[in-house]
N, C-alpha and C positions, 0 to 999 in steps of 0.2 A: 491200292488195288483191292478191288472187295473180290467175292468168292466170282460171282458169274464172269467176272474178266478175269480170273484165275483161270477158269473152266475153259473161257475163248480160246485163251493162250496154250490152253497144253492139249488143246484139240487141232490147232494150227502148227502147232511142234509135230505131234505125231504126224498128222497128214506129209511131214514134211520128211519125214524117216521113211519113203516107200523103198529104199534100199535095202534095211536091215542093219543102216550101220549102229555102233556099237555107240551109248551116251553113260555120263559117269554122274553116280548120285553121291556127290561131295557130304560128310556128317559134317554137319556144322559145330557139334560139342566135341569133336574130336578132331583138332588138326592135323596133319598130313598124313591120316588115314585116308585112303583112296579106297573102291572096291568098283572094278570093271566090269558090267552084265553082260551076261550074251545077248549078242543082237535080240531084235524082238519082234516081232509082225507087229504092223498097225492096229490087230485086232488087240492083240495082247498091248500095246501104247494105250488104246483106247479105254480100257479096262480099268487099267492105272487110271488114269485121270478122271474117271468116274468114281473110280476109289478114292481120289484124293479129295475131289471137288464132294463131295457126300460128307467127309472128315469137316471140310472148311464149310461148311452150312454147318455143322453140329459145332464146332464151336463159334462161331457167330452166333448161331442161337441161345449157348449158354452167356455169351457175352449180353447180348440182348437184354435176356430174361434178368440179368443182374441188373439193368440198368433202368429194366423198367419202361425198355423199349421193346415192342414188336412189328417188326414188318407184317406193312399191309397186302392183305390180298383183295382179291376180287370183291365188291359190293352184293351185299345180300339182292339175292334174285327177286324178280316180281313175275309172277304168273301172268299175268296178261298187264294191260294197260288200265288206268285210272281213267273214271269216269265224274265231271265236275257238279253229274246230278244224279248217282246214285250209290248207292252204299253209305260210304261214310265222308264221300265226294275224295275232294284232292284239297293241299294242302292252299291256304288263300297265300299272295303275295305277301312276305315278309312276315306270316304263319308262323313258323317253325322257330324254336328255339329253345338251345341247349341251356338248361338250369343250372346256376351257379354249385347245385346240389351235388356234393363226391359222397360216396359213401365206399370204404376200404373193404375188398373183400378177406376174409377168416384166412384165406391160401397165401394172400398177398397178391402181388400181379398189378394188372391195369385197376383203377378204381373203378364204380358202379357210380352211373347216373341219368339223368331223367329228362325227359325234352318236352316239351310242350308242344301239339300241332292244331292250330286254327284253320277248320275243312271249311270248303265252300256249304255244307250242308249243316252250316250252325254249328259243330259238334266241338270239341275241347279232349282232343286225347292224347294221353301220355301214353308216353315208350321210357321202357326200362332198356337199360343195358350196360357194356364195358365201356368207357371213355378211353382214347388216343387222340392226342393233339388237337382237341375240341370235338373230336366228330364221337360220334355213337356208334356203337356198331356189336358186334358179338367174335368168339373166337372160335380157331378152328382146335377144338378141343373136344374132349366127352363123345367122339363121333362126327361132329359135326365138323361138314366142312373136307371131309376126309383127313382129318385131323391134323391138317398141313398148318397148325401150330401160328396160322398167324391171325392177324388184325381184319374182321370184315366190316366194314360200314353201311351205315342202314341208310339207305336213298332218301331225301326228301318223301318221297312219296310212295315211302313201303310200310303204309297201313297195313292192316291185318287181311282185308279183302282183294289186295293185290300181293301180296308176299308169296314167293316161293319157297317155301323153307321144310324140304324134304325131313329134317331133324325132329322136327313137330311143331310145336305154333309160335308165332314172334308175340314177344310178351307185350300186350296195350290193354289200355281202356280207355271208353270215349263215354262223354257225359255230356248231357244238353244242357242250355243256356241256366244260372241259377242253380242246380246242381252240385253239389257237395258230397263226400264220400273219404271215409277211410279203409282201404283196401288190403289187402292180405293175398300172399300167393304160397305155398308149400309145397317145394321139389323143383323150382326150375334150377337146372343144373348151372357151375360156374361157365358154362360158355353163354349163357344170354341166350341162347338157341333153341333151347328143347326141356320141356317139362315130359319126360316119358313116363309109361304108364307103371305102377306098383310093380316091383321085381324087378326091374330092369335100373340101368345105369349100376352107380356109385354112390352108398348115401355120403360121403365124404365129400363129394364134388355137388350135393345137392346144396340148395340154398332157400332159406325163411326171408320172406320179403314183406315189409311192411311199409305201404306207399302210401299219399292219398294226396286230394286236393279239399283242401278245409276251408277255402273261403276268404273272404277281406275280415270277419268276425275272428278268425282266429290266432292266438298268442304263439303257445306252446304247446309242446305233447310232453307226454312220461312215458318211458315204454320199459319194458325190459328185458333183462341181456343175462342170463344164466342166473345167479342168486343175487344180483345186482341191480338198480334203476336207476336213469338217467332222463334227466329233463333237460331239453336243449328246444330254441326257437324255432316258430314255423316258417318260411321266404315268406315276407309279406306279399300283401296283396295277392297271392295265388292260395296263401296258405299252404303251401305242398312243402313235403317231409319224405323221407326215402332212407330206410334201415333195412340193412343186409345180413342174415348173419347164416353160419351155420345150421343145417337140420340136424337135431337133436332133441324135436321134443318126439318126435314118436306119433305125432298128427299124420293124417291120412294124406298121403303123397299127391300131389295131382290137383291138389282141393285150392277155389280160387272163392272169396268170399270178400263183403263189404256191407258197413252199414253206411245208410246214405242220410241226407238232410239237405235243405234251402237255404241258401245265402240271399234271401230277401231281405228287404229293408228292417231294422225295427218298429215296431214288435213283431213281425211275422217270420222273423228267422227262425229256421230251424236244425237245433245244432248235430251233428254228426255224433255217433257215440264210438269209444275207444274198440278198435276192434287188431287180432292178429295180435303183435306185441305189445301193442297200444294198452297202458293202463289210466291214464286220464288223458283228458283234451281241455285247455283253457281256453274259452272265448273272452272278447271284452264285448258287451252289450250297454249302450246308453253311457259309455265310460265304467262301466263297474266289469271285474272280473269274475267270470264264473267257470267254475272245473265241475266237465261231465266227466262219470263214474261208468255209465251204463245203466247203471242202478235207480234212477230216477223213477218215481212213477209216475210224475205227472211234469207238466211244461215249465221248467225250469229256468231261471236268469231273468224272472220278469216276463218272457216270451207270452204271447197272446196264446189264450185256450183255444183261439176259433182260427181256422185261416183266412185270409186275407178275401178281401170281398171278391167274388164273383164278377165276371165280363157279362153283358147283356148275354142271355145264351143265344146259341144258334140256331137259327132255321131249322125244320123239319124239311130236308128235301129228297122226296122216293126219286129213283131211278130205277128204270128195267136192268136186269141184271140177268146174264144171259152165261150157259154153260156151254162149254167144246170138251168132249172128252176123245181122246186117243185111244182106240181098242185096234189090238193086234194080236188075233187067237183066241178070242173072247175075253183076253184082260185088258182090264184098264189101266193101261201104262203111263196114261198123264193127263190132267183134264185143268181147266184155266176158265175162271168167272171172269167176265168183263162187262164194264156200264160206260157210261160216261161221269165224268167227274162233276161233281155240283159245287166243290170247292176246290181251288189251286193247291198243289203243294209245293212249297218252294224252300224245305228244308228236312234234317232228319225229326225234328219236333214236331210234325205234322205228318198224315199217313191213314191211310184207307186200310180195315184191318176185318176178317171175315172170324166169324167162329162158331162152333157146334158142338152141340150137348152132347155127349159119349157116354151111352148107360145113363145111369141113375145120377154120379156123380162127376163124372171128367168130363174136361170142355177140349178142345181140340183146336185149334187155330193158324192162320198163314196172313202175308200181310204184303203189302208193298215196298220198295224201297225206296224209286226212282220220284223225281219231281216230275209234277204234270201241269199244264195247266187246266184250267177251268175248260170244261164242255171236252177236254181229251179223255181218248179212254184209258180207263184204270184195268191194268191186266194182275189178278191175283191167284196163284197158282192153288190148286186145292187135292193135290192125288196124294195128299198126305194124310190128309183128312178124310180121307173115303178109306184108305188104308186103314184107319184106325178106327173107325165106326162099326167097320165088320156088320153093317146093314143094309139090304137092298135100299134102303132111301137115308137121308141125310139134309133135316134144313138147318141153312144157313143164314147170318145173320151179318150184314156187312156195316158198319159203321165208319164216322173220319173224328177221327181226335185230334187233339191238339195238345199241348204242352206246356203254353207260352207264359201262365204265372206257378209255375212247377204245381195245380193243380189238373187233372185231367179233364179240358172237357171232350165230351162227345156227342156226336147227334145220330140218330139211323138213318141210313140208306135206302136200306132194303132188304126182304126176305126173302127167301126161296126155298126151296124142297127140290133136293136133287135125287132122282131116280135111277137106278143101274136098268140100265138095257134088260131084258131078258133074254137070262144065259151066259151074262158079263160076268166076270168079280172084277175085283180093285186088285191090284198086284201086294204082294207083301213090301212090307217097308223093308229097304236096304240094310243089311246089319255091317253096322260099322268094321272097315276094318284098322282101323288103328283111332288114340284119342283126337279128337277135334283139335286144330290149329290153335282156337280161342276157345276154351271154355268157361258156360257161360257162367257167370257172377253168381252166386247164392247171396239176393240182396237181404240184407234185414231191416225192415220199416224201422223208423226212427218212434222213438217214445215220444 
């Protein structure tokens, strides 16, 4: 009989005492010790048994916890629903999957590991977190969760853009096609849940994470782990690795970082450098092994100096490009470029992207996210950019990129010169109030 049919039974006992008659609590370590209570009201029955049933969770729970088991609760929330053409899209059929990678946390408990999701929108993103019974999920610790101590699993398709996670942001990263990267995170707490901002939490319950996807090129890593190092394999063919350890080094909390590189064919691969715990990375290239440092200064393993040849470029195709701004009070509270589109987008590696020169030296930029097709119009929001310009006019310059051999290309659109009404301003930009759910990557170009 577990704790909740414990609980049924002495709520249907008391219910059953509306007389007051007298019940006898037998000690079980003491035989024929007897001790008779005064009758009791139902309220005061009831009392008890919330007393008791609170005891019988507390120790199941420590039973549990020994075992290495946690009961599950509710599945991490999603703010709204998934969208299969915009953001980061939704997960493809038979997408998702949980990586043979454990990695033991410093506290003990559930282990940490890593899942892979293949989105309709091209993208390739990992989710970190606690592992139970194959599934992923986070726990209700550190705050989170209102600390009911148990097991939550992360939905199929609780991306970053659909996650509800009042605690702060569900840890991912999403990488387009050919794409490589060794990643780093500093401060997400033992529950998988929340990276909070400098000052707050427990550095005890914080955690150094060192993750990535390195590619079909890569062997092993080295990393290190207090005055110690250790080299262990990378999962083939994904190349992905996942180290968990204690904060301790005194790095700035909150800080999410990665160097990135090309898993193209040879010669034009290009390899990722050791970053976070990371102190070498081995590729094998053309059969020979070679270990990045960081330290290189020039293309390394044989790799080609030049990138890889060039696509026919594209088209020059102008469109009219046309402004709506929203004024309420004389400010401009939201304003939206729209054209038609001269090329389809049918992925996150493709995309219509606006931008403007700010002073002397800053650019300012917004961009789409949704698939379009060809001749639909492309809607790009821009009262972030007028925000920031702090000048009666502002041109812009809209361009569509691509992605498709991990080189950039682009073509322009169109220009424009947007002008404030007179008598308008642009509203201030919103000041945050707590950190971003996902903070963004601090990348660093590959050597």
């Amino acid at each position: 009989m577990d704790a909740i049919d414990r609980f049924g039974e002495a709520l249907v006992q008391a219910g059953g005492r509306r007389h007051g008659r007298a019940w006898r609590l037998r000690a079980a370590s003491c035989a024929g010790f007897e001790h008779t209570l005064r009758p009791l009201g139902s309220l005061s029955r009831l009392r008890v048994a919330l007393v008791a049933l609170a005891l019988a969770f507390t120790t199941t729970a420590i039973a549990l916890a020994a075992t290495g088991v946690i009961l599950t609760g509710a599945p991490v929330r999603t703010a709204r629903h998934p969208s299969a053409t915009v953001g980061e899209g939704i997960p493809v059929l038979g997408g998702t999957r949980l990586l043979a990678l454990r990695a033991a946390d410093p506290a003990g408990g559930l282990p940490w590991g890593m899942r892979v999701v293949h989105t309709t929108r091209g993208l390739i993103c990992v989710q970190i977190g606690r592992v139970q019974d194959g599934h992923l999920g986070e726990l209700g610790i550190d705050g989170a969760f209102g600390n009911d101590g148990r097991f939550h699993p992360l939905p199929a398709d609780a991306l970053p853009d659909v996650v509800s996670n009042f605690e702060g942001w569900n840890f991912e990263n999403c990488a387009g096609p050919g794409e490589i990267y060794a990643g780093d995170s500093v401060g997400l707490e033992a529950s998988a849940a929340s990276s909070p901002p400098p000052g707050r939490g427990v550095a005890a319950d914080r955690r150094e994470i060192s993750f990535g996807l390195l590619g079909t090129h890569a062997v092993s890593i080295t990393y290190r782990s207090g005055s110690a190092t250790h080299t262990q394999p990378v999962l083939p063919g994904l190349g992905a690795y996942l180290i968990v350890q204690r904060y301790a080094s005194g790095r700035r909390l909150g800080g999410v970082s990665e160097t990135v590189g090309s898993d193209l064919p040879y010669p034009y691969s290009g390899p990722a450098s050791p970053n976070g715990a990371l102190r070498t990375i081995t590729y094998r290239y053309a059969g020979k092994l070679c270990t990045i440092t960081g330290k290189e200064h020039s293309r390394p393993c044989g790799l080609s100096e030049y990138p890889p040849p060039r696509p026919a470029p594209l088209p020059v195709i102008r469109e009219p490009l046309r402004v709506h701004l929203q004024i309420h009070g004389r400010v401009i509270t939201a304003g939206e470029l729209s054209f038609p589109a001269p090329y389809p987008v049918t992925s996150a590696s493709q995309g219509y992207f606006l931008s403007a020169r700010i002073g002397r030296h800053g650019v300012a930029g917004s961009g789409s996210d949704a698939d379009v097709a060809r001749g639909a119009t492309v809607n790009i929001p821009i009262g972030g950019v007028l925000s920031l310009a702090h000048a009666r006019s502002v041109t812009v310059e809209v361009s569509y990129t691509r992605f498709g051999t991990g080189i950039p290309e682009s073509t322009a659109v169109g220009t424009l010169t947007i002008r404030l009404p007179p008598g308008t301003h642009a509203a201030p930009l919103p000041r945050p109030r707590r950190p971003p759910r996902r903070p963004q990557a601090a990348r660093t170009p590959k050597r």
